[in-house]
Predicted model as a PDB file, atoms N, CA, C, CB and O in Angstrom, pLDDT in the B-factor column:
MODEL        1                                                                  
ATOM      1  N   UNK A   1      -0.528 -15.474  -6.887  1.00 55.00           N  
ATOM      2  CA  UNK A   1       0.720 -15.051  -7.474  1.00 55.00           C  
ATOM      3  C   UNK A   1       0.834 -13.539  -7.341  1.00 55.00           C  
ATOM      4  CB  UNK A   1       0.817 -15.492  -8.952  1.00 55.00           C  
ATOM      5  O   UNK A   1      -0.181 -12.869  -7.531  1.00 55.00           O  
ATOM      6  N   UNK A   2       1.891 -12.991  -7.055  1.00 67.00           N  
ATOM      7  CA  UNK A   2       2.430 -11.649  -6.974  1.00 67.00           C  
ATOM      8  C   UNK A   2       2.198 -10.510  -8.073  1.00 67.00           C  
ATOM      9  CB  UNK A   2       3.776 -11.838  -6.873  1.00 67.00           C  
ATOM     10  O   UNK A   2       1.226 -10.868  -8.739  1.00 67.00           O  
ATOM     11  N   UNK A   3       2.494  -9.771  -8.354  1.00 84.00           N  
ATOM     12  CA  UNK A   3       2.753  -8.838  -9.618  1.00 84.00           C  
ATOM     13  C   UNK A   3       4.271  -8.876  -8.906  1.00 84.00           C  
ATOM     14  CB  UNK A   3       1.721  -7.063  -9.890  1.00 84.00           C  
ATOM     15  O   UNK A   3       4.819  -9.184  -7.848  1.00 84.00           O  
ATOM     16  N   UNK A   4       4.584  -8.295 -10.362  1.00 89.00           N  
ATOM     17  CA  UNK A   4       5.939  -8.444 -10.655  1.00 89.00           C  
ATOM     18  C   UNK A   4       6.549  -7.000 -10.099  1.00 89.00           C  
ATOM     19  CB  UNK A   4       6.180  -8.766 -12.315  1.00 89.00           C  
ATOM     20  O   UNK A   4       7.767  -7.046  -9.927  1.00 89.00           O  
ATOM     21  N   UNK A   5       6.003  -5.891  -9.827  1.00 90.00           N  
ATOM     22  CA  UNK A   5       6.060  -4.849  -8.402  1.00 90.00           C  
ATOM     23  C   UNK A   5       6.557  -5.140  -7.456  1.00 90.00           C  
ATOM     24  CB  UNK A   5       5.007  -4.482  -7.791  1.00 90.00           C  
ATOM     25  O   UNK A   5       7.681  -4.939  -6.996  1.00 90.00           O  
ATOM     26  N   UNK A   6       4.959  -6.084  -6.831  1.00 86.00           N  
ATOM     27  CA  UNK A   6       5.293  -6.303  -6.033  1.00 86.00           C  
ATOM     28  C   UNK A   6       6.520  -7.429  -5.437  1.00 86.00           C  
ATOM     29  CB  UNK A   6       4.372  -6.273  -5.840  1.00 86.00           C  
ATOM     30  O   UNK A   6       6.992  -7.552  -4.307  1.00 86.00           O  
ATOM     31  N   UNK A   7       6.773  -8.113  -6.617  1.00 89.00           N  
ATOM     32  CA  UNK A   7       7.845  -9.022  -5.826  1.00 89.00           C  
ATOM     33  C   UNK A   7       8.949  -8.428  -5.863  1.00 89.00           C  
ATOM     34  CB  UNK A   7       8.112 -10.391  -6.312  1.00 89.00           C  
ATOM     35  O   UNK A   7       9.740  -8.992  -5.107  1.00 89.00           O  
ATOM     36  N   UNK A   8       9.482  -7.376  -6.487  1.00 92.00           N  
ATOM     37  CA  UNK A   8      10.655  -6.955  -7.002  1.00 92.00           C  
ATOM     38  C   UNK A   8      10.801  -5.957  -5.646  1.00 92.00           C  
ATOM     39  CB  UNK A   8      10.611  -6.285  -8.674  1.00 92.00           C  
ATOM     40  O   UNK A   8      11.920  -5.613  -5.264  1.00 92.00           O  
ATOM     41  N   UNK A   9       9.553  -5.517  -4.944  1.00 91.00           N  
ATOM     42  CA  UNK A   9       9.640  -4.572  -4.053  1.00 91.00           C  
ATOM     43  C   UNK A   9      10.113  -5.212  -2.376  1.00 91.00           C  
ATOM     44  CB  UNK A   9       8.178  -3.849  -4.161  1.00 91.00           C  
ATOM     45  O   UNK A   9      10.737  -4.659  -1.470  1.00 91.00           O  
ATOM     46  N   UNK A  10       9.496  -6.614  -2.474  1.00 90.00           N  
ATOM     47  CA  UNK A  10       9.776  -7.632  -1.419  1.00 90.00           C  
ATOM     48  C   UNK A  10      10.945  -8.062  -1.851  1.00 90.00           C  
ATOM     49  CB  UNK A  10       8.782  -8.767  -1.210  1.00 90.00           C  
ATOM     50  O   UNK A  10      11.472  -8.403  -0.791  1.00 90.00           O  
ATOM     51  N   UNK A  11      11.865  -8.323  -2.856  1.00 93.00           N  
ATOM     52  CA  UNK A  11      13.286  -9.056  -2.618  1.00 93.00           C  
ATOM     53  C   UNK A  11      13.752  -7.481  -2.153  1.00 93.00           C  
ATOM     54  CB  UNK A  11      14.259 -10.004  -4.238  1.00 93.00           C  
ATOM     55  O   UNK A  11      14.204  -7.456  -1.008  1.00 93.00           O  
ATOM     56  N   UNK A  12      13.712  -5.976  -2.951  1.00 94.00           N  
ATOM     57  CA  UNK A  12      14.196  -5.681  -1.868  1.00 94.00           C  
ATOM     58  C   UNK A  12      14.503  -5.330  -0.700  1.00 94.00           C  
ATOM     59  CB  UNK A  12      14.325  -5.569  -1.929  1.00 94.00           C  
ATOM     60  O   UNK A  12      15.614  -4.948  -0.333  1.00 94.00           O  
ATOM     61  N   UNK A  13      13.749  -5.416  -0.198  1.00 92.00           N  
ATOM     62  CA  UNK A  13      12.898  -5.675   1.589  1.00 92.00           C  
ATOM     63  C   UNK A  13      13.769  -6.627   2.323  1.00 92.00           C  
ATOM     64  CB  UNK A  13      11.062  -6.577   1.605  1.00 92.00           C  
ATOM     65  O   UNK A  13      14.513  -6.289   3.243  1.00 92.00           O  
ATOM     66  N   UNK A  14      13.636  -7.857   1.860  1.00 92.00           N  
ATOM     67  CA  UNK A  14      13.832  -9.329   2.697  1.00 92.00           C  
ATOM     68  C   UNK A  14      15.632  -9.931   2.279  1.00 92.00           C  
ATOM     69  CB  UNK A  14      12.317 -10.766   1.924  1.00 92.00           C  
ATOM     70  O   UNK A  14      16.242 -10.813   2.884  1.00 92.00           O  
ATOM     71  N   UNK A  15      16.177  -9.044   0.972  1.00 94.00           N  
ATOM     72  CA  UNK A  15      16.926 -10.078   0.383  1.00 94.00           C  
ATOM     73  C   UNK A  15      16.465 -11.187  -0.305  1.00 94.00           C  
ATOM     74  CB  UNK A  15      17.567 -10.524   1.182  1.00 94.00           C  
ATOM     75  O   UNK A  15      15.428 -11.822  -0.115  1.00 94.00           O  
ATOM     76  N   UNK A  16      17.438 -11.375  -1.217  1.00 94.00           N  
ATOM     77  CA  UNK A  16      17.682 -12.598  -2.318  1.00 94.00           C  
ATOM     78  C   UNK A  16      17.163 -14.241  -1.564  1.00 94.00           C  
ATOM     79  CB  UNK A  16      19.692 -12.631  -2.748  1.00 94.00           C  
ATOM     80  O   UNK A  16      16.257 -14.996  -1.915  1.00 94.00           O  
ATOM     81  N   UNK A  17      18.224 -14.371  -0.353  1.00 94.00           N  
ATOM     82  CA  UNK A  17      18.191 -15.917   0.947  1.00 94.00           C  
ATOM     83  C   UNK A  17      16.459 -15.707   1.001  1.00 94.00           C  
ATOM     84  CB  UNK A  17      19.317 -15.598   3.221  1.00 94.00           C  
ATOM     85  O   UNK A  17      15.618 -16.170   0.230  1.00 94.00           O  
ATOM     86  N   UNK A  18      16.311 -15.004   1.972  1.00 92.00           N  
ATOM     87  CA  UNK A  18      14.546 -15.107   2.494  1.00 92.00           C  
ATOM     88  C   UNK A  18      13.666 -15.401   0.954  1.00 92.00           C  
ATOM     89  CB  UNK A  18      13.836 -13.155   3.373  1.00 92.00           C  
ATOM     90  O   UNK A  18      12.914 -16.369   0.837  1.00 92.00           O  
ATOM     91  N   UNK A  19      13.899 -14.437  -0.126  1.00 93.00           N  
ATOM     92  CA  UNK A  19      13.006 -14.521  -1.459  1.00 93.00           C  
ATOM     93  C   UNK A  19      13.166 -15.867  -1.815  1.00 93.00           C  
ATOM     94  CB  UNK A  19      13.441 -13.531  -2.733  1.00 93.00           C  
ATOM     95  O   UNK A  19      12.119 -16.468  -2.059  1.00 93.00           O  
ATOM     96  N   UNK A  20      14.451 -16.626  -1.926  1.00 92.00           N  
ATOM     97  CA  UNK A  20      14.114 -17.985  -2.313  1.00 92.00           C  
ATOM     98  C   UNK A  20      13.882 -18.839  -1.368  1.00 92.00           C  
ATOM     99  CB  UNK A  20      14.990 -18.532  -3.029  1.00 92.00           C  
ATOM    100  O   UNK A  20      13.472 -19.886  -1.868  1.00 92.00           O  
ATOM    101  N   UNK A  21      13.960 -18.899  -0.070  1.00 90.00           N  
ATOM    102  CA  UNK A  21      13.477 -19.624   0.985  1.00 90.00           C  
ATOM    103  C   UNK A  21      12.127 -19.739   0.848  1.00 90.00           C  
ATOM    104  CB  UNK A  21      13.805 -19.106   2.197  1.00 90.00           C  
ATOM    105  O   UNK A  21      11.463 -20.763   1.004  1.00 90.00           O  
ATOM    106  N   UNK A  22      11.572 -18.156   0.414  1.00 89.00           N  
ATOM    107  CA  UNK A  22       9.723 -18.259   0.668  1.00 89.00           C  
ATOM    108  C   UNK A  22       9.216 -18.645  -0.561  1.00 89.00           C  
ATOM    109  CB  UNK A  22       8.817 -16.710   1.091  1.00 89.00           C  
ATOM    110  O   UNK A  22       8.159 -19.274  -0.607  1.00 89.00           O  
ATOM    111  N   UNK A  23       9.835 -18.347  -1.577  1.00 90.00           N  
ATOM    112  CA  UNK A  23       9.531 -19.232  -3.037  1.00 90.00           C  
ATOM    113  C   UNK A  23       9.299 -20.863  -3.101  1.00 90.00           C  
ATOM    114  CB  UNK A  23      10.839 -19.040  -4.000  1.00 90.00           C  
ATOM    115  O   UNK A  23       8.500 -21.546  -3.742  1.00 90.00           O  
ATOM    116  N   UNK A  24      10.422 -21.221  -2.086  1.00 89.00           N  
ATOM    117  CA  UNK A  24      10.504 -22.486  -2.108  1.00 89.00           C  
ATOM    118  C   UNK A  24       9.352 -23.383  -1.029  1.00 89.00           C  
ATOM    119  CB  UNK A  24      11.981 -22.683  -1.813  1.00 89.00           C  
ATOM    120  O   UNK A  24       8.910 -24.451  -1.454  1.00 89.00           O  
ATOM    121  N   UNK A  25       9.040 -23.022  -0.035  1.00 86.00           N  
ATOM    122  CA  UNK A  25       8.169 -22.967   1.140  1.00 86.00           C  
ATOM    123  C   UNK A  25       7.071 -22.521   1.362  1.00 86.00           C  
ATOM    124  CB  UNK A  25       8.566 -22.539   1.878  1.00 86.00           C  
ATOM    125  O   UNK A  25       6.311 -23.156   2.093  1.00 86.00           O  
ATOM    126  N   UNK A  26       6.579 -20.986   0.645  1.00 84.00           N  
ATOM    127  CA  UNK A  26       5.297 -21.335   0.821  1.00 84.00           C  
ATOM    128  C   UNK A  26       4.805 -20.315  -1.091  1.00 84.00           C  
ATOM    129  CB  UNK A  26       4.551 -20.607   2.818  1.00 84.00           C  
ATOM    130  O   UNK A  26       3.792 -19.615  -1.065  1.00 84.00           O  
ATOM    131  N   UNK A  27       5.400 -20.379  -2.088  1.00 86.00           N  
ATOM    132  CA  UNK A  27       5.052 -20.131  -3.071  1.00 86.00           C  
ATOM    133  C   UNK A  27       4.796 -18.608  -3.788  1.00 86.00           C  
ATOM    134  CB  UNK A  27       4.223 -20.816  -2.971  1.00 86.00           C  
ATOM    135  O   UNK A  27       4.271 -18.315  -4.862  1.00 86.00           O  
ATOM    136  N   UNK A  28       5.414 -17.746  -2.691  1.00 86.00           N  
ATOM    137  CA  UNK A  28       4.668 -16.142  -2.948  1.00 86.00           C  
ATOM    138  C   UNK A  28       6.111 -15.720  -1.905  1.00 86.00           C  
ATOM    139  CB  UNK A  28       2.425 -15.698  -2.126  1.00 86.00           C  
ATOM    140  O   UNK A  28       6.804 -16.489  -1.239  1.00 86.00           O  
ATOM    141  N   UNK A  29       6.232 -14.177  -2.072  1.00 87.00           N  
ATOM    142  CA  UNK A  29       6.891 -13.276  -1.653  1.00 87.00           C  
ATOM    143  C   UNK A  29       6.408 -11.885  -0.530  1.00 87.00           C  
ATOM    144  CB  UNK A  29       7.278 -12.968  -2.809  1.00 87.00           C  
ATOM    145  O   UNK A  29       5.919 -10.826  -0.924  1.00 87.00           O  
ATOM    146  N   UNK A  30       6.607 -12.131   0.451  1.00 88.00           N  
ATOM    147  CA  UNK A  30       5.968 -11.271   1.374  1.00 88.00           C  
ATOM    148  C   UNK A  30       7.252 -10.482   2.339  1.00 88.00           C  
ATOM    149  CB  UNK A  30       4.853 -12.260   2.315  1.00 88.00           C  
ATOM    150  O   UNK A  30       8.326 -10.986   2.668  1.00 88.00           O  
ATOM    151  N   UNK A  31       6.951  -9.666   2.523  1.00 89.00           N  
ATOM    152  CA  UNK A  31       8.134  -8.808   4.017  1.00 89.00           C  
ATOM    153  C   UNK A  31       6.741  -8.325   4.725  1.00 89.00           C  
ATOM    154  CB  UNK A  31       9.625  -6.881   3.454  1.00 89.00           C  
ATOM    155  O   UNK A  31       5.584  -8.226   4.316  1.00 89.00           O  
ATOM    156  N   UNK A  32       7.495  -8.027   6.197  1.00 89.00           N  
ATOM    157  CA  UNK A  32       6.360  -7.974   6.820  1.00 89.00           C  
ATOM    158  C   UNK A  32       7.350  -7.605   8.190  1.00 89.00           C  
ATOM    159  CB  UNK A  32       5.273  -9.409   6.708  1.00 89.00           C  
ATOM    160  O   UNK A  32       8.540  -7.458   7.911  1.00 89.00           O  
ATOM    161  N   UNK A  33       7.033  -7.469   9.404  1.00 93.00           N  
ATOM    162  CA  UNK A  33       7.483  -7.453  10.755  1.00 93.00           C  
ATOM    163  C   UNK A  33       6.870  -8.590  11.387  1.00 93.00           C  
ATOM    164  CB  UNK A  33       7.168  -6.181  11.472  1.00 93.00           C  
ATOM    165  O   UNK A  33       5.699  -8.965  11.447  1.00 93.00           O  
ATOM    166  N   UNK A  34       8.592  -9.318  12.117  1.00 94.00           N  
ATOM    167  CA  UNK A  34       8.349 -10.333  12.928  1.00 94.00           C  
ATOM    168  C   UNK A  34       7.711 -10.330  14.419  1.00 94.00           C  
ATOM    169  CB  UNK A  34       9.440 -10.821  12.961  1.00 94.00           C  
ATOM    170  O   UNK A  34       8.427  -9.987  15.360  1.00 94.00           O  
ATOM    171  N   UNK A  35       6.268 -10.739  14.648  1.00 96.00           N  
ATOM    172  CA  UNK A  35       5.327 -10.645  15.690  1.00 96.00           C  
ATOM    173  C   UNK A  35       5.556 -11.447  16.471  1.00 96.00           C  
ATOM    174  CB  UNK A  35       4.138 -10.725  15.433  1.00 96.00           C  
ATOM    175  O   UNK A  35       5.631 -10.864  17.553  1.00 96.00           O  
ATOM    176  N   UNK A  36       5.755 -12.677  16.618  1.00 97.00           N  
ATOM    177  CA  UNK A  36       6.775 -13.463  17.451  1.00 97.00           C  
ATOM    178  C   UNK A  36       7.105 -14.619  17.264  1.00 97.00           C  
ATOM    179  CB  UNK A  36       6.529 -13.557  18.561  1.00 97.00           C  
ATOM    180  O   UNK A  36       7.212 -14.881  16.066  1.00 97.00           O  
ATOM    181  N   UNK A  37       7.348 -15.556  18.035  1.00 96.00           N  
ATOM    182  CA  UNK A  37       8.310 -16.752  17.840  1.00 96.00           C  
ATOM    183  C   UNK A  37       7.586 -17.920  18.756  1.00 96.00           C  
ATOM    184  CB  UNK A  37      10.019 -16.368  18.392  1.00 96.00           C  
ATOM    185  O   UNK A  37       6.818 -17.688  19.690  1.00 96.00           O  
ATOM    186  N   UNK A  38       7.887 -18.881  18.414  1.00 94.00           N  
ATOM    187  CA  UNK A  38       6.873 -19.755  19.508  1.00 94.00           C  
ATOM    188  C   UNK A  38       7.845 -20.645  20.261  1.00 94.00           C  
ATOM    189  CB  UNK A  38       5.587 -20.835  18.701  1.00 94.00           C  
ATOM    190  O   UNK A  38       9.050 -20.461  20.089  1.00 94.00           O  
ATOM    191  N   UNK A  39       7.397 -21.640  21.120  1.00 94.00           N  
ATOM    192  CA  UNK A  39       8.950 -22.872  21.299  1.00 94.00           C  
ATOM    193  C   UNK A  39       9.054 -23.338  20.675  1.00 94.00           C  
ATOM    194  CB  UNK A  39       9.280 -23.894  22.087  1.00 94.00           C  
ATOM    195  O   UNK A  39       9.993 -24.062  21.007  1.00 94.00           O  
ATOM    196  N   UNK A  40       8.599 -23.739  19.235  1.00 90.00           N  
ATOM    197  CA  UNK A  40       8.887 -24.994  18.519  1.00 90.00           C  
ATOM    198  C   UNK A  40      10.141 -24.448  17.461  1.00 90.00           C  
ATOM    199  CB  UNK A  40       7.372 -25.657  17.674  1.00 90.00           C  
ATOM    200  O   UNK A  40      11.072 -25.116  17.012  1.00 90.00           O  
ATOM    201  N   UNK A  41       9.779 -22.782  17.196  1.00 92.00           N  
ATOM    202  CA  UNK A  41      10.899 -21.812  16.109  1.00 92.00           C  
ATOM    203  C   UNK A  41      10.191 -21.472  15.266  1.00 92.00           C  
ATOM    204  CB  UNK A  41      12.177 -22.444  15.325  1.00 92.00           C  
ATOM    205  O   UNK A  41      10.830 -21.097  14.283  1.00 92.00           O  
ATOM    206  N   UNK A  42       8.472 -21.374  15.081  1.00 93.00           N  
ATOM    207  CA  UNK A  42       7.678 -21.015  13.961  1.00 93.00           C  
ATOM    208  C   UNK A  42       8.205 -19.570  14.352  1.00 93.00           C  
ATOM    209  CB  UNK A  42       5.918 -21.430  13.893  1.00 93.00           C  
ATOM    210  O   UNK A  42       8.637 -19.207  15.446  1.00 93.00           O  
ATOM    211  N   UNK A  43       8.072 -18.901  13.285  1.00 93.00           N  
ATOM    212  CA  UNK A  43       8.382 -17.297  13.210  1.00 93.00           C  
ATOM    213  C   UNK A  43       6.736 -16.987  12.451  1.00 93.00           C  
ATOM    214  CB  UNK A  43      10.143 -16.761  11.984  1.00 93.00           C  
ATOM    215  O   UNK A  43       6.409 -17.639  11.459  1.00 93.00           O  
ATOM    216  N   UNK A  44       5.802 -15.938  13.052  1.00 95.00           N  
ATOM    217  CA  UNK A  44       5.171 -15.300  12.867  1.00 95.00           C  
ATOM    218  C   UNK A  44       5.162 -13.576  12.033  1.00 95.00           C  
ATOM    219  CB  UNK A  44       4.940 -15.564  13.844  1.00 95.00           C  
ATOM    220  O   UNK A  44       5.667 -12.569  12.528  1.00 95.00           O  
ATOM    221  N   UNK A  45       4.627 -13.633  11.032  1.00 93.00           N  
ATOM    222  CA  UNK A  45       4.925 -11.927  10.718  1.00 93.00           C  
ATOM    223  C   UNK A  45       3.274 -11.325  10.268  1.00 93.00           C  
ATOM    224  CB  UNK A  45       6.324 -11.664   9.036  1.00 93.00           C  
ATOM    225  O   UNK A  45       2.174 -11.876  10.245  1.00 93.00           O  
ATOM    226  N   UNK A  46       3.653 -10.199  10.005  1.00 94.00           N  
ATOM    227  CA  UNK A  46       2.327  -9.071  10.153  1.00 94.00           C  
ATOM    228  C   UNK A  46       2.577  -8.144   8.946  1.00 94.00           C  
ATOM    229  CB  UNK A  46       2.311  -8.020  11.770  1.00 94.00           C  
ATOM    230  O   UNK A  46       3.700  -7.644   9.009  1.00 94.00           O  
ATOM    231  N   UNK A  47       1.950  -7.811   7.997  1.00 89.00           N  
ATOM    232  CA  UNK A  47       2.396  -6.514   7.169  1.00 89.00           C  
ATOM    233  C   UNK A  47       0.705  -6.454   6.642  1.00 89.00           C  
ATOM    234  CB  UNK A  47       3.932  -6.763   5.689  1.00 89.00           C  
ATOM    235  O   UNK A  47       0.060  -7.132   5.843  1.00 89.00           O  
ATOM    236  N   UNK A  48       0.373  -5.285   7.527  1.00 85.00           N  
ATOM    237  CA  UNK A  48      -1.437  -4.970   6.928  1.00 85.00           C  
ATOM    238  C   UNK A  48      -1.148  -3.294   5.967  1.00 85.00           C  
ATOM    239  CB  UNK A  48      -3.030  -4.584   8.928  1.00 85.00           C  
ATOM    240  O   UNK A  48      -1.996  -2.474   5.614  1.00 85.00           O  
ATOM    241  N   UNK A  49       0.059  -3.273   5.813  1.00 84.00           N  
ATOM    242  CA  UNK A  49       0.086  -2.339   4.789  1.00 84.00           C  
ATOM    243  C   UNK A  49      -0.222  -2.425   3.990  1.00 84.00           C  
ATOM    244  CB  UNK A  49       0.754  -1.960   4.473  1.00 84.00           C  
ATOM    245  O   UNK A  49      -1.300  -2.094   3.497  1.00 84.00           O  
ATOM    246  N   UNK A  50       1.213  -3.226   3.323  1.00 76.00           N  
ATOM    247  CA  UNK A  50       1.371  -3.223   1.753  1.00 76.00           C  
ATOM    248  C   UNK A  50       0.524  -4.626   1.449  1.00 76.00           C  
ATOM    249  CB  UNK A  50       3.202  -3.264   1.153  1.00 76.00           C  
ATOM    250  O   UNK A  50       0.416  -4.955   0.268  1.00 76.00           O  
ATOM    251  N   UNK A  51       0.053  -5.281   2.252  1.00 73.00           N  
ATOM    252  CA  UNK A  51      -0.388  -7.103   1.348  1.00 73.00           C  
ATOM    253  C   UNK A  51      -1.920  -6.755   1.128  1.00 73.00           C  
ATOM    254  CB  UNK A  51      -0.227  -9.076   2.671  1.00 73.00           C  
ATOM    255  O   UNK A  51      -2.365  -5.677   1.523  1.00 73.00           O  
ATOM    256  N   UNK A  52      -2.576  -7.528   0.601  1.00 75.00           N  
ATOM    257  CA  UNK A  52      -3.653  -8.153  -0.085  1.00 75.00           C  
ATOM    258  C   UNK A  52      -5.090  -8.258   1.008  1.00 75.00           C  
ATOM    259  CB  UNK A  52      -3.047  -9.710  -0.608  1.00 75.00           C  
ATOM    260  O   UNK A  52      -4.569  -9.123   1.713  1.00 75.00           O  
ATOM    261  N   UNK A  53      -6.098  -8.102   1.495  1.00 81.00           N  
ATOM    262  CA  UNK A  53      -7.307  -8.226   2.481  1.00 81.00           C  
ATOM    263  C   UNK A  53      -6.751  -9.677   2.490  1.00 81.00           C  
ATOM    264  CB  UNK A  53      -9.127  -7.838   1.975  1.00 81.00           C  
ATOM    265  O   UNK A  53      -6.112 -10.129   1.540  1.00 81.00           O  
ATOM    266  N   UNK A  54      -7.044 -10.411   3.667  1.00 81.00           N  
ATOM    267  CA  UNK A  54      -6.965 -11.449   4.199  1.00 81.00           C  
ATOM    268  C   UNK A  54      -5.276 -12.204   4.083  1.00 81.00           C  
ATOM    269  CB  UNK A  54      -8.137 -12.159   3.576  1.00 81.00           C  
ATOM    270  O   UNK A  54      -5.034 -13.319   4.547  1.00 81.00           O  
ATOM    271  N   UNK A  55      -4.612 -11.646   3.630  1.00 81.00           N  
ATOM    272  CA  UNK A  55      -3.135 -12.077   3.014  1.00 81.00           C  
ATOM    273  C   UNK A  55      -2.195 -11.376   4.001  1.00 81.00           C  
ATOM    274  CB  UNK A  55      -2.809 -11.515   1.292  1.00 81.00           C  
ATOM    275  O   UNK A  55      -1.013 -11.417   3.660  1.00 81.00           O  
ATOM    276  N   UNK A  56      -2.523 -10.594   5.414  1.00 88.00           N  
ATOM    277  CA  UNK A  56      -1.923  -9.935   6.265  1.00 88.00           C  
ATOM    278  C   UNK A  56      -1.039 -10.125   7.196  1.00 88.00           C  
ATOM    279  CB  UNK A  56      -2.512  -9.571   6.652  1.00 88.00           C  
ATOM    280  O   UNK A  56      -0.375  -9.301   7.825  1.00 88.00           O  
ATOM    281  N   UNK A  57      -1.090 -12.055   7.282  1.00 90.00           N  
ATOM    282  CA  UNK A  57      -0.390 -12.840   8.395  1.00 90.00           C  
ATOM    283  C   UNK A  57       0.020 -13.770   7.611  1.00 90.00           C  
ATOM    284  CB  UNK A  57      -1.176 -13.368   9.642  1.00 90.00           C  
ATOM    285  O   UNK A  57      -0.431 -14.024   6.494  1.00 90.00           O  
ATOM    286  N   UNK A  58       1.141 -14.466   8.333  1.00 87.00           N  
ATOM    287  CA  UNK A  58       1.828 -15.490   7.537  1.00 87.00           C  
ATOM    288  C   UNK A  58       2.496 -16.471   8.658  1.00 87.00           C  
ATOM    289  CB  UNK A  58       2.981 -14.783   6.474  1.00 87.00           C  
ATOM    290  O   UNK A  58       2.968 -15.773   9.556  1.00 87.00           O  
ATOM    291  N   UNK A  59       2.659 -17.649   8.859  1.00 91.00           N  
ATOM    292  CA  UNK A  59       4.179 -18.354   9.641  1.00 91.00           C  
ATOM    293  C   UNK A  59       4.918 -18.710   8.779  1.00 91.00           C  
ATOM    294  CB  UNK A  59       4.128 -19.662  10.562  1.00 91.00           C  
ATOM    295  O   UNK A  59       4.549 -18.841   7.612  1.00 91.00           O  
ATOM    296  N   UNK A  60       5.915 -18.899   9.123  1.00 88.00           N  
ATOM    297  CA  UNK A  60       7.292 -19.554   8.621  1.00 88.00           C  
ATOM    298  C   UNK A  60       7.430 -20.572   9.568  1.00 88.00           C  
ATOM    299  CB  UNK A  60       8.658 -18.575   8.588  1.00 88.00           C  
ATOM    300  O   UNK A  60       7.652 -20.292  10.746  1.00 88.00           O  
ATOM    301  N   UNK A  61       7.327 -21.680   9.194  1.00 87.00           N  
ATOM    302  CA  UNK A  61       7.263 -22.972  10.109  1.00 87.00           C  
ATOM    303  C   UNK A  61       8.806 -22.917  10.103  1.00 87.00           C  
ATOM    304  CB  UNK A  61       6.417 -24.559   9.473  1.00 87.00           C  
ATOM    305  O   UNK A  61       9.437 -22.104   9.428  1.00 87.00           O  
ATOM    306  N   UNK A  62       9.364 -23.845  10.907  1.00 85.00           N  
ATOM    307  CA  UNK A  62      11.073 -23.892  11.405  1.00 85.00           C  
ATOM    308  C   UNK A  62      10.995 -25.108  10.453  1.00 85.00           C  
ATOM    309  CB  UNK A  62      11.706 -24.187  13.416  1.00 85.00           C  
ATOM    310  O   UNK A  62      11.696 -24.814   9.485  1.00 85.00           O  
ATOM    311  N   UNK A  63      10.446 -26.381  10.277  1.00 78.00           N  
ATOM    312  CA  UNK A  63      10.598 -27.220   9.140  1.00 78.00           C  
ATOM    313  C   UNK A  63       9.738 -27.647   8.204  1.00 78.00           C  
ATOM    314  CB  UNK A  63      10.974 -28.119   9.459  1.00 78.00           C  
ATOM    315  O   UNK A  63       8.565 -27.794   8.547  1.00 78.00           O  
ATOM    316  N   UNK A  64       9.982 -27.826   7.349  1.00 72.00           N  
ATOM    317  CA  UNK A  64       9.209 -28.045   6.352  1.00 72.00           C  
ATOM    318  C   UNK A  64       8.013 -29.029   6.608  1.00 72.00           C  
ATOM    319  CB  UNK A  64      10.022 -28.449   5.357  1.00 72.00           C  
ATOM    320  O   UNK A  64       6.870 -28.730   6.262  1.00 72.00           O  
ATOM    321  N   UNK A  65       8.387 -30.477   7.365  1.00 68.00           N  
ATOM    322  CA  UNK A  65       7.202 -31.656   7.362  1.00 68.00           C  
ATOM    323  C   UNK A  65       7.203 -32.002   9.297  1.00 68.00           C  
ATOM    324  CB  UNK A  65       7.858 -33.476   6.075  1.00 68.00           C  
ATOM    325  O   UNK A  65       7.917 -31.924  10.296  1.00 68.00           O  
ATOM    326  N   UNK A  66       6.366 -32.253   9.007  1.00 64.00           N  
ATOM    327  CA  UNK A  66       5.715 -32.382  10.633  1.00 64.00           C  
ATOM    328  C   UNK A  66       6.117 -33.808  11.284  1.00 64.00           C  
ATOM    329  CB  UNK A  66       3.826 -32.312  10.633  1.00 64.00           C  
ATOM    330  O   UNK A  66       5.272 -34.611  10.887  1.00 64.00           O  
ATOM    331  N   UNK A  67       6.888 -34.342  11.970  1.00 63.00           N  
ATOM    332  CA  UNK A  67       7.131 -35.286  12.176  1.00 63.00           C  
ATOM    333  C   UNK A  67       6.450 -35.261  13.710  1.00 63.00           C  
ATOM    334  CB  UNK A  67       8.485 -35.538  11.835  1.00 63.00           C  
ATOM    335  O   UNK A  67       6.733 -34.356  14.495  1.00 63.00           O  
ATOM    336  N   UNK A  68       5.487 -36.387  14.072  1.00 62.00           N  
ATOM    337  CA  UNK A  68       4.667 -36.381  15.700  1.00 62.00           C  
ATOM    338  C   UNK A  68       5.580 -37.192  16.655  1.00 62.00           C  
ATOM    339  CB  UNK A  68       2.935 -37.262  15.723  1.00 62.00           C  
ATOM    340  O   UNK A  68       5.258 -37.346  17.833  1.00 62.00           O  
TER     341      UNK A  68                                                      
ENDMDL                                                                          
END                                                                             
């Protein structure tokens, strides 16, 4: 879980849309720079600034459940 800093410092970074998208998806609040994109639409990001030792990378999957 965040401090309350730090999340207040990431909505305003990312916006309100992204803050509840990532609330909803993966439980925590991060901004970061997008590192790249794959074919499937995962979005990759990077922020070794401001985040946490080991908390430096993240995806954003394009959907929520994995269908094969």
């Amino acid at each position: 879980m965040s401090t309350i800093l730090r999340t207040l410092r990431n909505i305003r970074k990312i916006g309100i849309r992204d803050y509840l998208h990532q609330m909803q998806y993966i439980g925590d609040t991060k901004a970061g720079t997008l590192i790249a994109r794959d074919r499937y639409g995962n979005k990759y990001y990077e922020n070794i600034d401001d985040e946490l030792p080991l908390r430096t990378r993240w995806v954003d999957y394009k959907e929520k459940e994995y269908s094969p």
